[in-house]
C-alpha positions as CSV (number, residue, x, y, z in Angstrom):
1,X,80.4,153.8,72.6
2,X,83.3,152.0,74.3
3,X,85.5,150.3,72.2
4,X,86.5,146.4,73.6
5,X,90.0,147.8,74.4
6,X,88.5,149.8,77.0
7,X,86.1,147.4,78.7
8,X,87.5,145.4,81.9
9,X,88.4,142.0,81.1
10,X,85.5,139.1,82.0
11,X,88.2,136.9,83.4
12,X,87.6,137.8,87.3
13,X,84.3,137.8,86.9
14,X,84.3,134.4,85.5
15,X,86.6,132.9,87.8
16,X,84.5,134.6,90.9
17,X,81.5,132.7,89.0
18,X,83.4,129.6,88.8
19,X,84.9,129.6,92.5
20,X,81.1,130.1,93.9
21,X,79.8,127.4,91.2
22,X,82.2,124.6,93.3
23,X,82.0,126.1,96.6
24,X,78.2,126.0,97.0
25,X,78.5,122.4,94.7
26,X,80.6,120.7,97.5
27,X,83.5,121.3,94.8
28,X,87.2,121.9,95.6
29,X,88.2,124.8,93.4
30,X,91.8,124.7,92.0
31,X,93.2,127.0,89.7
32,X,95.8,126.3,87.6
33,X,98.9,129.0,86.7
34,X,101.4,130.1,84.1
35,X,104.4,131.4,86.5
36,X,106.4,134.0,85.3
37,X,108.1,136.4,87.6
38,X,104.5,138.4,88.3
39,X,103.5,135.7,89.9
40,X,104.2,135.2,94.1
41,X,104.4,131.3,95.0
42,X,106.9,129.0,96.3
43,X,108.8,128.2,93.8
44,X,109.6,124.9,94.9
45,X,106.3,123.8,93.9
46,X,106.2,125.0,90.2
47,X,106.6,122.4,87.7
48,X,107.0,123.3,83.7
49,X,106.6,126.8,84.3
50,X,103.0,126.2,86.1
51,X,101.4,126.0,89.2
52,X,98.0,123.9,90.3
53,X,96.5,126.0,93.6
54,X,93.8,124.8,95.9
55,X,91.8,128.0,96.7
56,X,89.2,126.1,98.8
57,X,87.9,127.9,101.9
58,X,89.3,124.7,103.5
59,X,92.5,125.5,102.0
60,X,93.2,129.3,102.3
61,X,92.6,131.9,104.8
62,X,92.3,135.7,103.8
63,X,91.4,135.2,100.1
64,X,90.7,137.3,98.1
65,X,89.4,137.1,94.5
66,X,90.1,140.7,93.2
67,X,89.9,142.5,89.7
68,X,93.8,142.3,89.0
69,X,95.0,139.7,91.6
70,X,93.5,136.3,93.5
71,X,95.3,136.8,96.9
72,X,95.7,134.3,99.9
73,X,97.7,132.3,102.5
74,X,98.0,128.9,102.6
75,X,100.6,126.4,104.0
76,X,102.8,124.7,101.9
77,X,104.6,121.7,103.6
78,X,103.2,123.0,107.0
79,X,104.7,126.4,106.0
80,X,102.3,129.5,106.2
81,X,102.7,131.5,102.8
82,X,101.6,134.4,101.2
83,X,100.4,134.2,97.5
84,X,99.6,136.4,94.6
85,X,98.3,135.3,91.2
86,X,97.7,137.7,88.6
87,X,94.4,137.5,87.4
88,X,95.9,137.5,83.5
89,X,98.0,134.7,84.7
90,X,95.3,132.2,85.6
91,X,94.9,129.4,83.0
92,X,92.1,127.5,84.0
93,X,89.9,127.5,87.3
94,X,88.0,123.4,87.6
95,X,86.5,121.6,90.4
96,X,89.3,118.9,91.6
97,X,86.1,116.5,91.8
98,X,85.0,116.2,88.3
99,X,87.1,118.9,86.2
100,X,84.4,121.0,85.6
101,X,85.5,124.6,85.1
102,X,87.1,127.2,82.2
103,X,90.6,127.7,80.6
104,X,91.8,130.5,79.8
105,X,94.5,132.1,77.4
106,X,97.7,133.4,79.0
107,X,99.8,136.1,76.9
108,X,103.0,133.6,75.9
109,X,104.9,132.0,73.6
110,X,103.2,128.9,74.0
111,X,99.6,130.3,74.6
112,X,98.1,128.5,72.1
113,X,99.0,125.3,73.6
114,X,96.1,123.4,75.6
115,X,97.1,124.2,79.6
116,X,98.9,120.7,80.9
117,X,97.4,120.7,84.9
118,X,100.5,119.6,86.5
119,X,100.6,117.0,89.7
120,X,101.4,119.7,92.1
121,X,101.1,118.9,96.2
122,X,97.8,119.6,97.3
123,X,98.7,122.7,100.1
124,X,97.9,121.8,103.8
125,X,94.9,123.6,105.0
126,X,95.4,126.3,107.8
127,X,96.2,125.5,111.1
128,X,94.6,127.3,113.6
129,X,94.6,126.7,117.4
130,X,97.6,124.1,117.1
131,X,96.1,121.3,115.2
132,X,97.8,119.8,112.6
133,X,96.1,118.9,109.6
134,X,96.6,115.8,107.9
135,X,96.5,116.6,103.6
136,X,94.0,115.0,101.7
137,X,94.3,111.4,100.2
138,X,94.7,111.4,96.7
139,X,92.0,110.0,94.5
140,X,93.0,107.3,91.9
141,X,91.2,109.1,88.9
142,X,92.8,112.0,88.2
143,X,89.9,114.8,86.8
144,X,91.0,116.3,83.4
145,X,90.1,119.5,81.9
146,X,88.3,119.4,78.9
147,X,89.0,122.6,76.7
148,X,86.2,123.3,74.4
149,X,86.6,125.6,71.4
């Protein structure tokens, strides 16, 4: 018998679940992140320690939703970057549309707080063959994440 310390953690899985949930929906996916130095991102964007990421297909080019990492670029401020989350540092994963999605606990201090979804910019999407994207408006209700225990 394997004992739960052995078994691979359900979080990938659940977020993979969750990212194809609002993908075929019509959905934006965001995930939200506790940074800590494990965690690749511009900086400049993190606010109270966390990070809100649109991982939409519209969003991202080369990602990657693996076991121990969610990889991807994306532009930030028109500025192509390279990103790596740790899959133990995700803290939630929700549509932008309604807020539908899942939290997760993240090994800190304050884990046992409810994750605050910070107003981060929404990244540009990728620009291919010179065209410049113009970021999306911003709705006037703001989805919130319900945690349910």
């Amino acid at each position: 018998m394997i004992s739960s310390t052995e078994l691979p953690s359900t979080r990938p899985y659940l977020i993979r679940a969750l990212y194809d949930w609002c993908s075929d929906n019509g959905f934006t996916p965001y995930v939200a992140v506790k940074v800590d130095a494990s965690v690749q991102v511009p900086r400049e964007y993190v606010q109270g320690g966390e990070i809100v990421l649109n991982v939409s297909m519209d969003a991202t080019s080369s990602l990657k939703l693996g076991n121990e990492f969610i990889e991807f670029k994306a532009r930030f401020g028109g500025k192509p970057r390279d990103i790596m989350v740790p899959i133990h540092r995700v803290m939630a994963i929700y549509a932008r549309e309604n807020g539908q999605g899942m939290a997760f606990p993240v090994s800190d201090d304050d884990a046992a707080a409810a994750p605050t979804l910070a107003a981060v910019p929404v990244q540009d999407a990728p620009v291919e063959d010179g065209d410049d994207p113009t970021p999306p408006t911003p709705s006037t209700s703001r989805p919130a994440l319900k945690r349910i225990k």
